[in-house]
N, C-alpha and C positions, 0 to 999 in steps of 0.2 A: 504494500500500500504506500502509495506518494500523499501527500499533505501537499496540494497545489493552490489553495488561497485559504485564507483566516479572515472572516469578517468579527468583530468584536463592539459589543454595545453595553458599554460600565452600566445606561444610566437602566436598561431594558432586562440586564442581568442575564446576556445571552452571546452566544456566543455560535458561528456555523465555521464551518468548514466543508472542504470540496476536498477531497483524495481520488485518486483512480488507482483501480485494483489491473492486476495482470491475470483476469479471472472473469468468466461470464457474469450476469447478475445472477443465474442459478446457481454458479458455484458461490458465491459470495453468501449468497443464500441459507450456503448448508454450512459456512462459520455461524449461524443462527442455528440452525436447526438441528443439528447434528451436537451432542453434548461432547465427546473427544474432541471436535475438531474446534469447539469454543474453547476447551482446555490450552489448545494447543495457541492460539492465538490471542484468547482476552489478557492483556493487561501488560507489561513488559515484559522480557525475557527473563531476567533474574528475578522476577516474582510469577512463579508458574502458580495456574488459577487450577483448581480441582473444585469441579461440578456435586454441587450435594444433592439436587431438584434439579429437574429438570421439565418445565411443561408449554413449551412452546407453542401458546395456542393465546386468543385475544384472551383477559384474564389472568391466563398464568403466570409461573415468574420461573425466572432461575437463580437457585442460589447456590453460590461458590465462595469459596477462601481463595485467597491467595499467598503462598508460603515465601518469605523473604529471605536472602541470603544469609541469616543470623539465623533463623528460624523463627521469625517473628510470623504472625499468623494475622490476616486484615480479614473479616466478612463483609459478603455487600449481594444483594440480589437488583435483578431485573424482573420487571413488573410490565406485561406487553400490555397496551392499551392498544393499537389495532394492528395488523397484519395485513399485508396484500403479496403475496409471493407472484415474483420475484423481486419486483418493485420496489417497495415500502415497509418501513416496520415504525412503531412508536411507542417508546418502552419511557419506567422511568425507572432510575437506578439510585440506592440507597446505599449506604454503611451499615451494617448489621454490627451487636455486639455475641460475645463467645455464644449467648443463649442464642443468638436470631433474631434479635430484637432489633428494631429501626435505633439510630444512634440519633437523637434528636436534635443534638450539638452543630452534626454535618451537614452539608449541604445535601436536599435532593435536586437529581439529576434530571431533568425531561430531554430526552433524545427524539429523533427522528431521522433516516436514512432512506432516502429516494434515489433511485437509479434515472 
């Protein structure tokens, strides 16, 4: 994935960006859909993400840790609000603490991803 523009709005609290992938929008698709292959991909490389849930459906969420090079341990799920395969997806994404619990501290996250 390339990062090819940043737009940024402090006062809207929002933020997009434009990436292109070296991959169909169906294979892009199945870094969503497919739980190994979000492992393989979500989050940076020296913090590998392991899937606990997984329900890829409007409603559902996924939730994962992510393990850090000390062995420090982060939670956080996704939360789909709608889905259009291959197209579009609209998740919102949290900080969980060790129980699973929303961390009320952090920010949440409202995403969107259109082809």
């Amino acid at each position: 994935m390339t990062v090819t523009a940043i737009h940024q709005d402090p006062e809207k609290l929002t933020m997009a960006f434009t990436a292109e992938f070296d991959a169909t929008p169906e294979r892009v698709w199945q870094l969503w859909a497919d739980p190994v292959l979000f492992e393989k991909w979500w989050g940076p490389p020296e913090y590998p993400a392991t899937v606990v849930d997984h329900e890829f459906k409007p409603g559902g969420k996924v939730r994962y840790y992510m393990t850090g090079p000390e062995g420090e341990v982060y939670h956080g799920a996704s939360a789909f609000v709608a889905l259009d395969p291959p197209s579009s997806l609209e998740f919102t994404d949290v900080f969980l603490d060790d129980d699973g619990n929303e961390v009320a501290e952090m920010p949440t996250m409202r995403k969107t991803r259109a082809c």
